[in-house]
Structures are given as structure tokens and as C-alpha cells.
C-alpha positions as a Markdown table, in Angstrom:
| # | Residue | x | y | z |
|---|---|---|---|---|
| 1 | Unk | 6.3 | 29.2 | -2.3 |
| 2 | Unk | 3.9 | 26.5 | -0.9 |
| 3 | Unk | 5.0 | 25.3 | 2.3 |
| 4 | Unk | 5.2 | 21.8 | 3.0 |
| 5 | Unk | 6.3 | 19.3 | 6.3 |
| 6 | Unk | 8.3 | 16.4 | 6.0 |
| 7 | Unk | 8.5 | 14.7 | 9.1 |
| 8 | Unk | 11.2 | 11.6 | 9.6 |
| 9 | Unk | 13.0 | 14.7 | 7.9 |
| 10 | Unk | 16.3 | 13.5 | 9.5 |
| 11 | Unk | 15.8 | 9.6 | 7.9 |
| 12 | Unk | 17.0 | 8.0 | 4.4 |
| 13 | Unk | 13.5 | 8.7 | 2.7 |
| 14 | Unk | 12.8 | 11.8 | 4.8 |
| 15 | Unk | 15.9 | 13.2 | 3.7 |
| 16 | Unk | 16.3 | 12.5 | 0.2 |
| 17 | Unk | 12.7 | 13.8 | -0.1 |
| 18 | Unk | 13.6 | 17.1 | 1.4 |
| 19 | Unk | 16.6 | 17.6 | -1.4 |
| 20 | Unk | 14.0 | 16.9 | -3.5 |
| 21 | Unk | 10.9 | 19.7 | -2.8 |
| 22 | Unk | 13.1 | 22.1 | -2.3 |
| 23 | Unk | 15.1 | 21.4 | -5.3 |
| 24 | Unk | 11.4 | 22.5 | -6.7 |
| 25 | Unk | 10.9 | 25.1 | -5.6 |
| 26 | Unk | 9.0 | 24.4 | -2.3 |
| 27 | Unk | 9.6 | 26.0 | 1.2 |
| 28 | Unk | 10.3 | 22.6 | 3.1 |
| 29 | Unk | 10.1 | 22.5 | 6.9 |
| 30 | Unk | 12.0 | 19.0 | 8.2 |
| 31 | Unk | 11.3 | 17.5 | 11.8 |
| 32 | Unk | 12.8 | 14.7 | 13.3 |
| 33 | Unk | 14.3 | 13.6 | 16.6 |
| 34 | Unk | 18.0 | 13.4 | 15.1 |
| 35 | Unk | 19.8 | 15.4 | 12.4 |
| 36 | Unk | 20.4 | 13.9 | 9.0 |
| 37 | Unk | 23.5 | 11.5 | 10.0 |
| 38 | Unk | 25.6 | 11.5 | 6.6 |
| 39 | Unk | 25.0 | 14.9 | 5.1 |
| 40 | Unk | 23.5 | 18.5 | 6.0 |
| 41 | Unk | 19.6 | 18.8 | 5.4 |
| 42 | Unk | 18.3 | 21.1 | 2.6 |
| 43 | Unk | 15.3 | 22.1 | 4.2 |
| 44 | Unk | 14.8 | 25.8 | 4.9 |
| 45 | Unk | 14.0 | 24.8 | 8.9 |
| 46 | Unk | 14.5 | 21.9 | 10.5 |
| 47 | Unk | 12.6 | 20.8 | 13.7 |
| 48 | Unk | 14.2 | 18.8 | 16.8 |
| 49 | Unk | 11.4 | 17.0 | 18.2 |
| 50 | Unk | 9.4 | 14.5 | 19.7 |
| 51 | Unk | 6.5 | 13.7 | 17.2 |
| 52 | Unk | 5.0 | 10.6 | 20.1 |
| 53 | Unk | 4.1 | 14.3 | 21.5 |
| 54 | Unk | 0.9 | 15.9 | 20.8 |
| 55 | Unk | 2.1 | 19.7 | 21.3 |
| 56 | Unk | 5.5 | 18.8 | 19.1 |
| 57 | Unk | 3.0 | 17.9 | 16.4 |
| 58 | Unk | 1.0 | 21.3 | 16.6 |
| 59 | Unk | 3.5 | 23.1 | 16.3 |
| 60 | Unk | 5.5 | 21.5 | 13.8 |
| 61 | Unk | 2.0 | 21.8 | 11.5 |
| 62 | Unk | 1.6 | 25.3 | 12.5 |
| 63 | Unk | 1.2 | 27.0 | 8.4 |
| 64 | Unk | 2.2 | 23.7 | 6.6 |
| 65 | Unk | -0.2 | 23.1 | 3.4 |
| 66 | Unk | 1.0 | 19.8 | 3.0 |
| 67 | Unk | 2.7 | 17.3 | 5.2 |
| 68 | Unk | 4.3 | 14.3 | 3.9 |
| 69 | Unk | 4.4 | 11.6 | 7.0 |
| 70 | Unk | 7.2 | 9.5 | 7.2 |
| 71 | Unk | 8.2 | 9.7 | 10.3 |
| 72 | Unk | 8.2 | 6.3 | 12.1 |
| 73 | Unk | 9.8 | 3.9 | 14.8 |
| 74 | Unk | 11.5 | 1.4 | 12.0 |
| 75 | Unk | 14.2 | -0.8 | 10.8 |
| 76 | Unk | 15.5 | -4.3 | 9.2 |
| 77 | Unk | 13.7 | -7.5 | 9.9 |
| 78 | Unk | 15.5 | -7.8 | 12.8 |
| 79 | Unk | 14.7 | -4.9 | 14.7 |
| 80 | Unk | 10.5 | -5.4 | 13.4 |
| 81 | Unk | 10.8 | -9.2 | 14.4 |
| 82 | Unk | 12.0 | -8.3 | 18.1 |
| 83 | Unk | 10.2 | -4.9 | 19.1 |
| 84 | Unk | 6.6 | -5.4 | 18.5 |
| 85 | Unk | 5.7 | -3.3 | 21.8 |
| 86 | Unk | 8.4 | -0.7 | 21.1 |
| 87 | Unk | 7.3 | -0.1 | 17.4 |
| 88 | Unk | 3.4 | -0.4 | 17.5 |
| 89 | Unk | 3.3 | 2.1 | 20.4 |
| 90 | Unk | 5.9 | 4.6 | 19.5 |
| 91 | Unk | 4.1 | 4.4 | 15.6 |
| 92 | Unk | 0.5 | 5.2 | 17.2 |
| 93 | Unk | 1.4 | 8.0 | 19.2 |
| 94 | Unk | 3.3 | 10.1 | 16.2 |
| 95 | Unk | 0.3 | 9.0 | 13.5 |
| 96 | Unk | -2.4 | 9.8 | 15.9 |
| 97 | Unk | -0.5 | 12.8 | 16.8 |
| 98 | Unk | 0.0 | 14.0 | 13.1 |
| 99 | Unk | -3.5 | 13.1 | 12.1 |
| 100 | Unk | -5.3 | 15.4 | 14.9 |
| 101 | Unk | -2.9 | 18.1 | 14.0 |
| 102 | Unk | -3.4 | 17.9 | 10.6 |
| 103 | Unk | -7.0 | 18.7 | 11.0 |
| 104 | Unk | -6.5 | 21.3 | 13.8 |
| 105 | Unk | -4.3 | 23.0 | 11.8 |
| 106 | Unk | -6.4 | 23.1 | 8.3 |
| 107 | Unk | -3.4 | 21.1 | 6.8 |
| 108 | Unk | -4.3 | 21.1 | 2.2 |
| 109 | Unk | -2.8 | 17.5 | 1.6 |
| 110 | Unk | -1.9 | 14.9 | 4.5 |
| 111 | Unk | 0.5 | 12.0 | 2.8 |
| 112 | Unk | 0.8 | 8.5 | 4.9 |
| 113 | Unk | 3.8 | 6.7 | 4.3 |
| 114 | Unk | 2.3 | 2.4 | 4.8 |
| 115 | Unk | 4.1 | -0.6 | 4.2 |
| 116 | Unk | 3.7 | -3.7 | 2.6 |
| 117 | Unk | 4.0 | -5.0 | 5.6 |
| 118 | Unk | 0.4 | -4.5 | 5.7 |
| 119 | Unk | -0.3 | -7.5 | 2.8 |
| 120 | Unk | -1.5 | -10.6 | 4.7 |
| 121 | Unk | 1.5 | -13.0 | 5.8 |
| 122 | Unk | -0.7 | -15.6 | 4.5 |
| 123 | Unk | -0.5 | -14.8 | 0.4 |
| 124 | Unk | 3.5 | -14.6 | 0.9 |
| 125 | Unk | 4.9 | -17.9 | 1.9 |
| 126 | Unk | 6.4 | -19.3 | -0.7 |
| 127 | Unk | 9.7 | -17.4 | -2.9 |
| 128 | Unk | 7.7 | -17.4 | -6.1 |
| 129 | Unk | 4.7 | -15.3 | -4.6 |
| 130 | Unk | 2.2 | -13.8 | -6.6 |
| 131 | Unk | 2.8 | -9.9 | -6.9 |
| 132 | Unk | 0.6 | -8.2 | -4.4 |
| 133 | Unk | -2.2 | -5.9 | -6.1 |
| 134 | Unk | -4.0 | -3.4 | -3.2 |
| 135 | Unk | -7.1 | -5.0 | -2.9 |
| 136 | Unk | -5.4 | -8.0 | -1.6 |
| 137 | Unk | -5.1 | -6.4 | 2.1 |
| 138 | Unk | -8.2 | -6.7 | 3.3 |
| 139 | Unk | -9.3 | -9.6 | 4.9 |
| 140 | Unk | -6.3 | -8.2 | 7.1 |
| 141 | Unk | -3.3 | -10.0 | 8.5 |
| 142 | Unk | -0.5 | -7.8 | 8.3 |
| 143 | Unk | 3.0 | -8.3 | 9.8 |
| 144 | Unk | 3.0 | -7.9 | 13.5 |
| 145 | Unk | 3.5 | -5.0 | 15.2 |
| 146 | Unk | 4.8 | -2.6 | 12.1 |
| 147 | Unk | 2.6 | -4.0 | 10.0 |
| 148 | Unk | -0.5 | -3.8 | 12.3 |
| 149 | Unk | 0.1 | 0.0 | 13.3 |
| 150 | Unk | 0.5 | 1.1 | 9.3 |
| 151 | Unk | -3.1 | -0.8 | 8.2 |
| 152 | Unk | -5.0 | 1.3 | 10.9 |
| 153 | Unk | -2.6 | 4.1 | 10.2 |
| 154 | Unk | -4.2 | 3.7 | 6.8 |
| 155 | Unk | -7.6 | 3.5 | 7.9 |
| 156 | Unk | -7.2 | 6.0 | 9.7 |
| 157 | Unk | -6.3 | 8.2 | 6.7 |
| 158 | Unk | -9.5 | 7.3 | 4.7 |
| 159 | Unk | -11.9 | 8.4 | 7.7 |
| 160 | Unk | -9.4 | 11.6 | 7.7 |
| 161 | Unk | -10.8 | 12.4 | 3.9 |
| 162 | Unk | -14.6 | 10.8 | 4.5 |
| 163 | Unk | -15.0 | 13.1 | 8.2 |
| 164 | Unk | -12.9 | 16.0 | 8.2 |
| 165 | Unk | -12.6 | 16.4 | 4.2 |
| 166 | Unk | -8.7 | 16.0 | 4.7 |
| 167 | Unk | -7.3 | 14.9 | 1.5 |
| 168 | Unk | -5.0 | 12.5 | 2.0 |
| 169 | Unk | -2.3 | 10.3 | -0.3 |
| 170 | Unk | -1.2 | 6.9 | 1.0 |
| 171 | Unk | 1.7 | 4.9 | -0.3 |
| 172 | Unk | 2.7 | 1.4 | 0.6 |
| 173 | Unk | 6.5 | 1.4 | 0.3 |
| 174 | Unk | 8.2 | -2.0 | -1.1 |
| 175 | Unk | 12.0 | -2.3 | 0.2 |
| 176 | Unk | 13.5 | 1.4 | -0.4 |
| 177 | Unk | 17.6 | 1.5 | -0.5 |
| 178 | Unk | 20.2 | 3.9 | -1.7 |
| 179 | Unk | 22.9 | 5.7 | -0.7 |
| 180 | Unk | 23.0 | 7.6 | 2.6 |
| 181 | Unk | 20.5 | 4.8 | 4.1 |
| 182 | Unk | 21.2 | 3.3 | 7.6 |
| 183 | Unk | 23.7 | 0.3 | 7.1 |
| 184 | Unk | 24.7 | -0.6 | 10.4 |
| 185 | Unk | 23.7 | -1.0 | 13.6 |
| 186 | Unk | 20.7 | -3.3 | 13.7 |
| 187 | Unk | 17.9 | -1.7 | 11.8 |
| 188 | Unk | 19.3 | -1.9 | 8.5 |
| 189 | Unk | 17.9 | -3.3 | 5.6 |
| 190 | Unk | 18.8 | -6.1 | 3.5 |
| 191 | Unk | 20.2 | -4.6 | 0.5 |
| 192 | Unk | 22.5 | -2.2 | 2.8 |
| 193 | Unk | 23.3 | -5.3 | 4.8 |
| 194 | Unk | 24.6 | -7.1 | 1.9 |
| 195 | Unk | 26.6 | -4.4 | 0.8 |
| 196 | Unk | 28.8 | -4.0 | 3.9 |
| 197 | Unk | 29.1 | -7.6 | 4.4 |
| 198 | Unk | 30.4 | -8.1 | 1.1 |
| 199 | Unk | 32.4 | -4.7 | 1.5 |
| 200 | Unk | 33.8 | -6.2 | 4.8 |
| 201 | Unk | 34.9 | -9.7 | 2.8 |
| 202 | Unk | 38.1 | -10.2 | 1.5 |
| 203 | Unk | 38.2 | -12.1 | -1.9 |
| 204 | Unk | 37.5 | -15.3 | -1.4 |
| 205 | Unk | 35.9 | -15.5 | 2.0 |
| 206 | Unk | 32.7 | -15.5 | 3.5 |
| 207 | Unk | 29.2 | -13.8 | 3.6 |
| 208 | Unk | 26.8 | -14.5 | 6.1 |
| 209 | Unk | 23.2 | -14.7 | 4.8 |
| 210 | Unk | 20.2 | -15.0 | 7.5 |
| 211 | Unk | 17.9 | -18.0 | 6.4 |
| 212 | Unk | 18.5 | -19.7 | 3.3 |
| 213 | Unk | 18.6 | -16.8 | 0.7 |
| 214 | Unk | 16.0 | -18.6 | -1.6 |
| 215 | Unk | 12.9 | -15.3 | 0.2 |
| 216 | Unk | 12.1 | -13.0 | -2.7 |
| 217 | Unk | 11.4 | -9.3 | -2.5 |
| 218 | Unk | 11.4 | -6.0 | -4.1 |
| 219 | Unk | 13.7 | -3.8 | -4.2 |
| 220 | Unk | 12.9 | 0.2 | -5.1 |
| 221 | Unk | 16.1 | 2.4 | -5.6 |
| 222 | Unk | 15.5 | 6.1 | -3.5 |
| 223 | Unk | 15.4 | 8.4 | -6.9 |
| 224 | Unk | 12.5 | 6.3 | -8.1 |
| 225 | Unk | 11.2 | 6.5 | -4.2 |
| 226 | Unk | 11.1 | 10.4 | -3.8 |
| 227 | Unk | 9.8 | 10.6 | -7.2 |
| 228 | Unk | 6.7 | 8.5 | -6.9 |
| 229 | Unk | 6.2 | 10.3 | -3.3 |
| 230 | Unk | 5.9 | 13.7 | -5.2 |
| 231 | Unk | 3.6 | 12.6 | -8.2 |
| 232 | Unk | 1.0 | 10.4 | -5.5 |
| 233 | Unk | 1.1 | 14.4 | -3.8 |
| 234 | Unk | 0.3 | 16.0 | -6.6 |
| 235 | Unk | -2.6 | 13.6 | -8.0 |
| 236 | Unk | -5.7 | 13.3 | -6.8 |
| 237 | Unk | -5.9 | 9.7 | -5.9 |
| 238 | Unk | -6.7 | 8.7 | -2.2 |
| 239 | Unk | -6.8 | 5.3 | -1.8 |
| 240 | Unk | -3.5 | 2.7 | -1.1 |
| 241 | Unk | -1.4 | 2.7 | -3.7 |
| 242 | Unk | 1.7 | 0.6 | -3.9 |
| 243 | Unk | 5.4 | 2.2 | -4.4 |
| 244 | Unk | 8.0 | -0.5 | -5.5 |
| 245 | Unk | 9.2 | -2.5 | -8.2 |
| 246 | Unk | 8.2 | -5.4 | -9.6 |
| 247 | Unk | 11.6 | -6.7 | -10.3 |
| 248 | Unk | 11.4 | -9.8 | -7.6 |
| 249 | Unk | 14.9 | -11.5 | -7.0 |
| 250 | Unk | 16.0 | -13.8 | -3.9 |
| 251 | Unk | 18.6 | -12.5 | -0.9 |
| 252 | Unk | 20.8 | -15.2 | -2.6 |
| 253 | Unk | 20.8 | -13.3 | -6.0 |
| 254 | Unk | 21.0 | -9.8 | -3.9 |
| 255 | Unk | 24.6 | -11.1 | -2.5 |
| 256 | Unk | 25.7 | -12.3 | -6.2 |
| 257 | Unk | 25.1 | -8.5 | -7.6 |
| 258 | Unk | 26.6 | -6.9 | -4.4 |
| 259 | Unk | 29.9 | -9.7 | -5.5 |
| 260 | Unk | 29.7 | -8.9 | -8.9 |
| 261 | Unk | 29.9 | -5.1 | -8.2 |
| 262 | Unk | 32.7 | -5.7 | -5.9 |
| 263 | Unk | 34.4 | -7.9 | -8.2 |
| 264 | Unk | 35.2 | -9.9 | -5.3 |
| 265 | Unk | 34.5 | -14.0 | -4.9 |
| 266 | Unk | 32.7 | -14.8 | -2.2 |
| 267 | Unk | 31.0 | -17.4 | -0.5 |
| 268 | Unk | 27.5 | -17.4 | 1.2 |
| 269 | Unk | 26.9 | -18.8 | 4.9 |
| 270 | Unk | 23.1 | -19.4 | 5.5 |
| 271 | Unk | 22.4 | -18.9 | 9.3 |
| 272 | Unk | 18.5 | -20.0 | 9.1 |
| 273 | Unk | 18.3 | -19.1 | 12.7 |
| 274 | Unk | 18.1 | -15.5 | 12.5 |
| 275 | Unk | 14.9 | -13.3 | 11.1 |
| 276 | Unk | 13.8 | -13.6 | 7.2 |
| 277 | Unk | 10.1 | -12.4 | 7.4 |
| 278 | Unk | 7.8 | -13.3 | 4.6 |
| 279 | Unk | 8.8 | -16.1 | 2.6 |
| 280 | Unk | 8.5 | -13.9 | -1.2 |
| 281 | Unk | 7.1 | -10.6 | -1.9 |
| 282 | Unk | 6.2 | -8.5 | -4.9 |
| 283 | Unk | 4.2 | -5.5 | -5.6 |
| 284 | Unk | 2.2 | -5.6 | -8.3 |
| 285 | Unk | 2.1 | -2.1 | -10.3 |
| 286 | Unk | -1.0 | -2.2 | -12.3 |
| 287 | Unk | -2.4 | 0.4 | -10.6 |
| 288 | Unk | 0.5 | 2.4 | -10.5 |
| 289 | Unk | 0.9 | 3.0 | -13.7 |
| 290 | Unk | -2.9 | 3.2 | -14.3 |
| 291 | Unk | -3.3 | 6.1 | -11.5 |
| 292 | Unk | 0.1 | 8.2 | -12.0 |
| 293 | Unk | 1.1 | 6.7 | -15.9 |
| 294 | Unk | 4.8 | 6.0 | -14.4 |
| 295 | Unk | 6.8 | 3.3 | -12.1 |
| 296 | Unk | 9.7 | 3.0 | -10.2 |
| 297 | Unk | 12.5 | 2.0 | -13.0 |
| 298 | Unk | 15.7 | 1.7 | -11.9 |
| 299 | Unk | 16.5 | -2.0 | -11.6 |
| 300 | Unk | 18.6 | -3.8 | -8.4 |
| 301 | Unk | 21.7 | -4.0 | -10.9 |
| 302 | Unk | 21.5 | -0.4 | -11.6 |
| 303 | Unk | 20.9 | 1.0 | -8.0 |
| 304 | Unk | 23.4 | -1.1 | -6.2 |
| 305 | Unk | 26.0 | 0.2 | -7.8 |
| 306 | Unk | 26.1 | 3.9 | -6.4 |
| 307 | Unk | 24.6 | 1.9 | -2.4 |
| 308 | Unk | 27.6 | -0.4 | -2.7 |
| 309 | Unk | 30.3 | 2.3 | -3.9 |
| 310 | Unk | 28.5 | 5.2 | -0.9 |
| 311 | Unk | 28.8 | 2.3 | 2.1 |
| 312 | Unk | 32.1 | 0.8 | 0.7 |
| 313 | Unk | 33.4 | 4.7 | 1.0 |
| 314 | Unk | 31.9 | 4.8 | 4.6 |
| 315 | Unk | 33.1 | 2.2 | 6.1 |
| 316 | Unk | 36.4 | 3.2 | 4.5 |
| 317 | Unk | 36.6 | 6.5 | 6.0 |
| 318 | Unk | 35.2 | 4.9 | 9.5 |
| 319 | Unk | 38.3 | 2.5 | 9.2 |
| 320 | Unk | 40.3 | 5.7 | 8.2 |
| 321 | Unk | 38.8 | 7.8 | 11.3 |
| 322 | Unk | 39.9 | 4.5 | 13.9 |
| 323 | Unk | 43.1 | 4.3 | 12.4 |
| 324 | Unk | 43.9 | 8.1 | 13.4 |
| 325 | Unk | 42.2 | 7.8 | 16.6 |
| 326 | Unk | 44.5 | 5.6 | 17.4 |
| 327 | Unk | 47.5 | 6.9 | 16.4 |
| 328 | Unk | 46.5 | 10.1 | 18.6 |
């Protein structure tokens, strides 16, 4: 069986991929810093460990043929917005780390999960943005901090092939959700955030929405997500290549599906104060489907249902769990 490292092993993607390769047939080797959170890992071994640490990455490499990054400090707009520092150093050291170990260790395939993040704030403020095609990164001026470390990051991966004849996949993720993904606790994102907000409303009252819900994104269900990771792998493409949807709907619309599939009426609250990023963003898939002959298809309306019916369950059995806690 070819052996292969997923490291963020014990995060939404990371996890979901690891179901996937081994669903395949591959021997999959998962590190992260923290266990899977809502359900046991698949992979065949899986790694405790510090990845900001240049031995943890050596020996986490040690007879991998292929390594599909996607480890990373990360989170929702609010975390991104607030821990520039936190993020772009934490981010460096594990890339850095991975990269030289890659090499050291005669790694076959090296696969950088990016961001569109990296897109230039500049070409995304207004709602109905034009969809962002790859060669519109560079002139450069990403998102701060996140967005900063994955262009380099990406860079970095092009002097890994053009150096050290690495070949190396990268993938610029649009807004990945499904269930099992973090939503709680700060570094969620948006359409987990809707979801237990609305989940949390009774019929009839209120759902808070940061800024004024008219930002447009993306949205790519996790099926599609692991998917895409495993054909980008497999081809022999090198260069950016964009990973989303290009269904583009507004935060205000996101809540409106989330109600619909609760078949609750609610309300919306805009609270402009807090974090919205970019004003719209899109990806544009031309050169998806030209490189790979496939894209992402699952729709918001689709993929929200299962998100909205896995977090509505969770935070059931959490209210469950306190009830009993209580009792004893």
C-alpha cells in the first residue's frame, strides 16, 4: 500500500481526508497536536505532535511517499482578524518545517493546502465581485497575517519543484463546511456559525449576523473538498489551483437556508461592529475543470442540510450531557 501523511490529521479537512485514503486503499499516517474531537480517526497511526518543531516534522515524514499539508494555526474571521502574530508565526514554523523535511526525507508528492485568502483585498470589495481566476494573485496583497503566510507558503512550494525536484500540488481552499467541522468556540466558520445560531433560536426570535449580511462568498461542502484534494494528488499539475464553488450567495441568504432547513422564523440582527473580511468573493473554476475535468458540485442548499442536522444533534446532546451533570 503507498503510504501517505496527513498532517492537521486531527482537523475538519484533515480528518475527513484520512476516511477518505484509507477508504482507498492507502496506508494513512495522521499527525496533529489534538485527537479528532467528534469521532475516532481512521488512519492506521496517528501522530501527537508539535509540527512548529523541526524534529516532530522528521520524524513524522520518516517513509511517507506523499504528504498532504493541512496542518495550520486557523479559524473564522474572527480569530484571522485578531491574531495576525499568533497565526503568521505559528503557520511559518510548521510549513518551513514540513518543506525541509519533505526534501530530507525524499518525500514522492508534497501537497500545500493555500487560501484564498491569498487573492488581493483590493479585487474583493464590493458583494457582487468578479470570481477570482489564479493569475489574479500576483501583484500580491493578500489578507493579513493568514493570508500573507499561505502566498509565501505557496512560493515556497514552486522553488520546492524548480530546486529540489519536489513535486508539489497546491490548492487554494474557498470556505470548506460540513459536518464534524468546529462550530463553536471562536474559530468557526460562517456557515457552522449560522447553523448553531439558528439551532439556538426559538421560532420567532433572533439571529445575530456580524456586519450587514449583504458580503458574498463561496461555500464548498467537505465530500466535494476531500475529493478535489485526492484528484489535484494524483494529477500532474503544479501550479495554484483553486478548490471551491462558484455558487456565490450573501451571509444574509446563508441565514435564510439555515431557517428554511430549520423550518424555524427567524429574524436577523446585523451587528456591523464585529469582523466581515472581504467585502464578496468567488472562485472562479475555469481552470478547474480544464486541469482535473471535474468541480466541487454540491450546492449550499444541498450541504447544509446534513451541517445543520450534525450541529443541531451536538448541541442537543451537549444540552443533554449539562442536564445530567447537573442532576448528579
Amino acid at each position: 500500500m503507498k503510504t501517505v501523511l496527513v498532517t492537521g490529521a486531527g482537523g475538519f479537512i484533515g480528518h475527513h481526508l484520512v476516511n477518505f485514503l484509507v477508504g482507498r486503499g492507502y496506508w494513512v499516517r495522521g499527525v496533529d497536536l489534538k485527537d479528532p474531537e467528534y469521532a475516532a480517526t481512521a488512519a492506521h497511526e496517528f501522530i501527537r505532535g508539535d509540527l512548529r518543531l523541526h524534529d516532530t516534522c522528521q520524524a513524522v515524514t520518516q517513509g511517507m511517499e506523499e504528504v498532504y499539508h493541512l496542518a495550520a494555526d486557523m479559524g473564522g474571521i474572527g480569530f484571522i482578524s485578531g491574531s495576525h502574530a499568533e497565526i503568521t508565526l505559528n503557520n511559518t514554523l510548521i510549513s518551513a518545517h514540513m518543506a525541509k523535511a519533505a526534501r530530507d526525507r525524499g518525500v514522492g508528492r508534497f501537497l500545500f493546502s493555500s487560501s484564498a485568502c491569498i487573492y488581493p483585498t483590493n479585487l474583493q470589495t464590493s458583494p457582487d465581485v468578479t470570481p477570482l481566476s489564479e493569475d489574479m494573485a500576483w501583484p500580491a496583497f493578500p489578507e493579513e497575517g493568514y493570508g500573507l503566510e499561505k502566498i509565501y507558503m505557496e512560493k515556497l512550494c514552486q522553488y520546492m519543484t524548480e530546486d529540489w525536484r519536489i513535486p508539489t500540488r497546491v490548492v487554494r481552499f474557498h470556505n470548506v463546511y460540513g459536518p464534524l467541522g468546529t462550530y463553536k468556540g471562536g474559530r468557526e466558520k460562517a456557515p457552522a456559525a449560522i447553523c448553531r445560531k439558528v439551532a439556538l433560536c426559538p421560532d420567532g426570535g433572533e439571529v445575530e449576523v456580524w456586519g450587514d449580511g449583504l458580503q458574498t462568498r463561496s461555500f464548498m461542502y467537505i465530500d466535494d473538498c476531500v475529493e478535489g484534494l485526492f484528484r489535484l494528488m494524483q494529477s500532474e499539475y503544479s501550479a495554484p489551483l483553486n478548490l471551491g464553488t462558484d455558487e456565490m450567495i450573501s451571509i444574509n441568504e446563508l441565514v435564510d437556508i439555515a431557517a428554511e432547513i430549520s423550518g424555524k422564523r427567524v429574524t436577523k440582527r446585523h451587528d456591523t461592529s464585529k469582523p466581515q473580511g472581504v467585502r464578496g468573493r468567488n472562485s472562479d473554476n475555469t481552470l478547474i475543470r480544464q486541469v482535473l475535468g471535474w468541480e466541487p458540485r454540491i450546492m449550499i442548499r444541498e450541504g447544509l442540510v446534513p451541517t445543520y442536522r450534525w450541529i443541531e444533534g451536538e448541541l442537543a446532546r451537549s444540552q443533554d450531557e449539562g442536564v445530567l451533570a447537573a442532576a448528579e
